[in-house]
C-alpha positions as CSV (number, residue, x, y, z in Angstrom):
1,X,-1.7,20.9,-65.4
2,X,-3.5,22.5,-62.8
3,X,-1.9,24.9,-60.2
4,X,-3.0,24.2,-56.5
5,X,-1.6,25.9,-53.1
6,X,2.5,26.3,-52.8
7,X,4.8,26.3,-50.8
8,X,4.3,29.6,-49.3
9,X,0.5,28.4,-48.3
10,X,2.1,24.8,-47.5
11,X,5.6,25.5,-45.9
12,X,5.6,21.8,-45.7
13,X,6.2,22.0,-49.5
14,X,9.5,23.2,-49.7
15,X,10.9,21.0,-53.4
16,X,9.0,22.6,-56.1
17,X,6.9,25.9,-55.3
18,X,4.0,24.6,-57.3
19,X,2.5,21.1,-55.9
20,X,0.7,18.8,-58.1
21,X,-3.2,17.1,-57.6
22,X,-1.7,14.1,-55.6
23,X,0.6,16.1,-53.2
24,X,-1.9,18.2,-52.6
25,X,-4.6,15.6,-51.6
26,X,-1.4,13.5,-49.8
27,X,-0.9,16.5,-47.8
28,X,-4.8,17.2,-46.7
29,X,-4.8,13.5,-45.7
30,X,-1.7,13.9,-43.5
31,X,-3.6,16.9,-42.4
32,X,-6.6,15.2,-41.5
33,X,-4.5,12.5,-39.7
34,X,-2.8,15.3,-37.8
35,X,-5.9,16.8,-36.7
36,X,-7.5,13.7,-35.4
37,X,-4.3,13.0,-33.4
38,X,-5.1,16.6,-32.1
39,X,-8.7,16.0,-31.4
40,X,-7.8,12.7,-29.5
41,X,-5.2,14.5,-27.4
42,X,-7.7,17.0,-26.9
43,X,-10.2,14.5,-25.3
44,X,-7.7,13.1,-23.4
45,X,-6.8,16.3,-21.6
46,X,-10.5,17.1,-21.4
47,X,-10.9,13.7,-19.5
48,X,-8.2,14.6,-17.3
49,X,-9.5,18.1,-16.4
50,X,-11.9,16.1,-14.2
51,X,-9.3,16.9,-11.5
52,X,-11.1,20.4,-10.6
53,X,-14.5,20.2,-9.9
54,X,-16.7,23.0,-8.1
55,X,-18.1,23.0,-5.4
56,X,-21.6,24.3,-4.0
57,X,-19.7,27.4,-2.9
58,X,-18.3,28.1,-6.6
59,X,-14.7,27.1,-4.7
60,X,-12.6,24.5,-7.1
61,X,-11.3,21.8,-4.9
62,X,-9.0,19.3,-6.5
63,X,-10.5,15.6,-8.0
64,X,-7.8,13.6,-9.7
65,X,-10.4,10.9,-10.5
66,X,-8.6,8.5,-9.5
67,X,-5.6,9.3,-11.7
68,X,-3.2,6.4,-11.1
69,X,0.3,6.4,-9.3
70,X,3.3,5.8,-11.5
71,X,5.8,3.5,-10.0
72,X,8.0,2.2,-12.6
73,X,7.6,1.7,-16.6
74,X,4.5,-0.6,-17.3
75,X,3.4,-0.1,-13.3
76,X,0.8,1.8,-11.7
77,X,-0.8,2.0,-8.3
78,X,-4.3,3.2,-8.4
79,X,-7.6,2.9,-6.1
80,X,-11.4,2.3,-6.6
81,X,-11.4,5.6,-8.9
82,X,-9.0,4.5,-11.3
83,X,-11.2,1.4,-12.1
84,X,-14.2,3.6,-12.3
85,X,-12.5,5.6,-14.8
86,X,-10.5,2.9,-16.1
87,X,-11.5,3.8,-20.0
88,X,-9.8,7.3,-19.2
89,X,-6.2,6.1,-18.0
90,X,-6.1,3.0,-20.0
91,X,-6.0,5.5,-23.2
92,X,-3.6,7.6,-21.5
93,X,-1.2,5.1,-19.9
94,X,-1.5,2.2,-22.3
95,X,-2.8,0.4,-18.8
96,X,-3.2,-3.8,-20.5
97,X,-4.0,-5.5,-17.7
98,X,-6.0,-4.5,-14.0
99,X,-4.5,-6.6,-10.6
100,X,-8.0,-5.9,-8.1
101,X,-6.3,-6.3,-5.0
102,X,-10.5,-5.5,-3.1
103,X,-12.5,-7.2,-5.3
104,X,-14.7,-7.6,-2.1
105,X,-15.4,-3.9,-2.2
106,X,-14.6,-2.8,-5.6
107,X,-16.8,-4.1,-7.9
108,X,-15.8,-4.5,-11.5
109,X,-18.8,-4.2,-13.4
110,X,-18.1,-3.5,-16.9
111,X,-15.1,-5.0,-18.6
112,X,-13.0,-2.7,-21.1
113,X,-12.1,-5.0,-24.1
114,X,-8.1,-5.1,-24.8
115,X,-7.6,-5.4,-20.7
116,X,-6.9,-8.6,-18.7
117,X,-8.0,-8.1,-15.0
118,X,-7.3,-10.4,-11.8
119,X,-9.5,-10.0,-9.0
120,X,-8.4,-11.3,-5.0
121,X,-10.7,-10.4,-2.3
122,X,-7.8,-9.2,0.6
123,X,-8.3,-8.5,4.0
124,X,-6.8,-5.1,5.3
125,X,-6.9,-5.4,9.1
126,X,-4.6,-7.0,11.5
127,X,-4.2,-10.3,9.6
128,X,-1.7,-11.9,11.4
129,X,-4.0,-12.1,14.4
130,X,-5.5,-15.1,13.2
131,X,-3.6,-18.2,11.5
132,X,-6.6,-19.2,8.7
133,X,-6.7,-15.2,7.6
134,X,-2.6,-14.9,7.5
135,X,-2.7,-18.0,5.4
136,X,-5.4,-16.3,2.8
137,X,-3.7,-13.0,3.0
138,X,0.0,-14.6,2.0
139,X,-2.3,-17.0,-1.3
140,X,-3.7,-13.9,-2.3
141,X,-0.5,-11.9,-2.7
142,X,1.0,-14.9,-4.2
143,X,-1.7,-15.2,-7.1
144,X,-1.3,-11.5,-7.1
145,X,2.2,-11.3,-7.6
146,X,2.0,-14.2,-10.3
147,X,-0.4,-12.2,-12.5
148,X,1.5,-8.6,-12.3
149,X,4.9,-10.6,-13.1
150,X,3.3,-12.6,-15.9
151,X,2.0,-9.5,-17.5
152,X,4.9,-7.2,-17.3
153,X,7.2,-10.4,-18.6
154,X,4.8,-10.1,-21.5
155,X,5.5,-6.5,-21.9
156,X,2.1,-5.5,-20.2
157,X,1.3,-2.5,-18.2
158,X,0.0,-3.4,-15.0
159,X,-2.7,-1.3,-12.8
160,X,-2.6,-2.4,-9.1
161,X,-5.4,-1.2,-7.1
162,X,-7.3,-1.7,-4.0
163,X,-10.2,0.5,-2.5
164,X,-8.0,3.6,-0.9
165,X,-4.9,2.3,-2.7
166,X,-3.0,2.4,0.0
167,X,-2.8,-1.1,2.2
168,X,-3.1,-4.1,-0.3
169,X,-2.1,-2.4,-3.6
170,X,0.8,-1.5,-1.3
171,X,1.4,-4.8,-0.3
172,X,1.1,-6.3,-3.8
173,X,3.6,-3.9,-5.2
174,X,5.7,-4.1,-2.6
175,X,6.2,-8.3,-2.8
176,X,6.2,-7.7,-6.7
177,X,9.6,-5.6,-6.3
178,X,11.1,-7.5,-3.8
179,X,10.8,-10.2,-5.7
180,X,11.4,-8.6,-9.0
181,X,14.9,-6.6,-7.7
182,X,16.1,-9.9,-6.3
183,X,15.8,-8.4,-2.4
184,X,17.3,-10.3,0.2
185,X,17.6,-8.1,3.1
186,X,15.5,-6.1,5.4
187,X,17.9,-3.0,4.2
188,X,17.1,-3.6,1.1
189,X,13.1,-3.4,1.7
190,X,13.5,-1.2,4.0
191,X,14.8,0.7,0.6
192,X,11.4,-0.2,-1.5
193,X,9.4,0.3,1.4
194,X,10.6,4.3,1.0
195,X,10.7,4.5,-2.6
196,X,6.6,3.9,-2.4
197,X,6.2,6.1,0.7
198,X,7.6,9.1,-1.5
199,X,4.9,8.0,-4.3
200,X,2.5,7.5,-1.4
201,X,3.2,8.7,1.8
202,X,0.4,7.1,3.5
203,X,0.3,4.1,1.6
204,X,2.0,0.5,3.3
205,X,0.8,1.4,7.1
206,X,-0.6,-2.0,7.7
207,X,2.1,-3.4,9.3
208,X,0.7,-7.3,8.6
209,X,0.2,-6.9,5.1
210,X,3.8,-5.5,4.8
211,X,5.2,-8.4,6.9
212,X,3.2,-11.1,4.5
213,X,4.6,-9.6,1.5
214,X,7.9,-9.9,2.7
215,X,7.4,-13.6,3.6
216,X,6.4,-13.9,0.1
217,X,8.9,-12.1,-1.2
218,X,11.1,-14.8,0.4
219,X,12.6,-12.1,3.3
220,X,12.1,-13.7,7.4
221,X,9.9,-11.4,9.7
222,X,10.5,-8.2,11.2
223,X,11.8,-9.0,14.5
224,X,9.9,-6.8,17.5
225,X,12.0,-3.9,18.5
226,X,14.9,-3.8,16.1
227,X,15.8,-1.4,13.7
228,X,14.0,-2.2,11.0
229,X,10.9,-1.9,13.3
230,X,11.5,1.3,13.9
231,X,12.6,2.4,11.2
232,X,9.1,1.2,9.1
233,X,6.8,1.6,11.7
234,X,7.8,3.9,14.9
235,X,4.3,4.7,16.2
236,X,3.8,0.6,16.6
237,X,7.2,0.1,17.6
238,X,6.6,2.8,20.4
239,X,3.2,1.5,21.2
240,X,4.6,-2.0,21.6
241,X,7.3,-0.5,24.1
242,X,4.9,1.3,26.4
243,X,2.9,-1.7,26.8
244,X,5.8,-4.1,27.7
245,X,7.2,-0.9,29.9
246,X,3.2,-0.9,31.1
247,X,3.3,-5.2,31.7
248,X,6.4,-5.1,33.6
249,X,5.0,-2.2,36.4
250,X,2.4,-4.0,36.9
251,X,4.3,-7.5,37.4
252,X,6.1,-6.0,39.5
253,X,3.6,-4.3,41.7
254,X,2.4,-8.2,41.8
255,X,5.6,-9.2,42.8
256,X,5.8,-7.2,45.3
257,X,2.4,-7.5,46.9
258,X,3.1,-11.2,46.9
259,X,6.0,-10.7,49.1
260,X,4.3,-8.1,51.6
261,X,1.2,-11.3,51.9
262,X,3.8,-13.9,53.0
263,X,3.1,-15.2,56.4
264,X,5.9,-14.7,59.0
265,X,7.6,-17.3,61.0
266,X,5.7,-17.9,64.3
267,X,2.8,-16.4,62.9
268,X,0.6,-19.7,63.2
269,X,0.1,-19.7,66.6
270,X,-3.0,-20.8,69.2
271,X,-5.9,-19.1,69.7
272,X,-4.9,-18.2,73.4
273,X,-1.4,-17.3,72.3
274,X,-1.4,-13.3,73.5
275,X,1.1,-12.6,70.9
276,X,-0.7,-14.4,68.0
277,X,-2.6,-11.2,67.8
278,X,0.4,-9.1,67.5
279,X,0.9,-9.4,63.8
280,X,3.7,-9.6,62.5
281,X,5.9,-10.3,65.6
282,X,9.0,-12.5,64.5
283,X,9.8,-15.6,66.5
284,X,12.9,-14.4,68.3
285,X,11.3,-11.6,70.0
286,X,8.6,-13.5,71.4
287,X,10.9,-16.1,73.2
288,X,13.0,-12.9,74.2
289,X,10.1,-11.5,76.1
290,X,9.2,-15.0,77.1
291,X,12.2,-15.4,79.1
């Protein structure tokens, strides 16, 4: 029988210190299996050095190409980069299935294979202004919400993005967890609202969007000035109090000038009158210096 490498070449080989033919070719095949492992993790590591790129001025400036956010296992929250790299972080997260909150922005032109997708073209503006686009806002995060749910049920992992991931992402995530967690207070989103903010800080600032994911998530709206308000948003809640403080000066100043314009008693007098000129004059006086 031939000798090949022992155990002190192999310290995998630790039974006999000579290994036959077929361990020998077993272990270059777990080898090779190891390597490729290696090489793959490699890649993946490579991919994700995309973060630093450099700059005209040989400076490094920081690019996570659109890595995505994680929220909670088999959840992400990502933006227009993380679809354009999608074959990237779908290796590296195990991301199944892509909720395309803009679709009316982001375009998804090539389709990775192994990935369901949902597309829903949302508005992120002041929504609310207008009954038709409040109505297509609250159907979109509904279908929205149905898809991530259905997929995660199934054991998916779900991508939610939007074009800055920030605003309708936001907004989907937000309803999904409300919903998901059973929420049934404004303390309690007040609560998930924060959790995403520390992912996010700048994420959930449309103040609409948030509102219509709560509606869907079954909670009633945010009444103007409470707490909640201004605990979520206190530059609107402030704004909104300097323009009512701003409304009611003014009505007043009305008011008032309304008052001062009221004609006095006695003031409607004839033309040869010689106190109808002497404006205003009250009644009483002029019949004093009458007598």
């Amino acid at each position: 029988m031939a000798a090949f490498p022992c155990s002190q070449h192999f310290p995998s080989f630790t039974a006999s210190p000579i290994c036959t033919k077929f361990e020998y070719e077993q272990w270059l095949d777990d080898e090779k299996r190891a390597l490729a492992d290696y090489e793959r993790f490699v890649q993946r590591q490579a991919e994700s050095a995309r973060a630093e790129a450099t700059t005209a001025g040989g400076t490094k400036v920081a690019q996570q190409a659109g890595k995505p956010t994680f929220v909670e296992r088999g959840l992400y929250w990502g933006d227009a980069a993380s679809i354009y790299n999608l074959d990237v972080w779908r290796e590296l997260l195990g991301i199944s299935a892509v909720m395309n909150t803009a679709s009316n922005i982001v375009e998804i032109a090539d389709r990775l294979p192994g990935v369901e997708y949902c597309e829903e073209p949302m508005l992120d503006g002041p929504v609310c202004s207008d009954e038709q686009q409040r109505s297509a806002a609250i159907a979109s995060l509904q279908r929205a919400l149905d898809f991530v749910e259905a997929k995660r049920q199934n054991g998916g992992t779900v991508l939610v993005n939007c074009q800055a991931g920030l605003n309708r992402s936001g907004a989907t995530l937000l309803g999904h967890l409300l919903r998901r967690r059973g929420a049934s207070t404004h303390e309690e989103a007040v609560k998930v609202v924060h959790e995403l903010r520390e992912r996010k800080p700048a994420g959930l600032a449309n103040p609409d969007l948030l509102e219509c994911a709560m509606e869907v998530a079954g909670l009633p709206p945010i009444a103007a000035g409470s707490r909640v308000e201004w605990t979520l948003f206190p530059h609107q809640a402030l704004s909104r109090q300097r323009a009512e403080a701003v409304q009611a000066a003014r009505a007043a100043r009305v008011t008032s000038s309304e008052l001062q314009e009221e004609p006095h008693e006695g003031e409607e007098m004839a033309d040869d009158d010689p106190f109808s000129m002497m404006t205003p004059v009250p009644l009483g006086i002029r019949e004093v210096i009458a007598l």
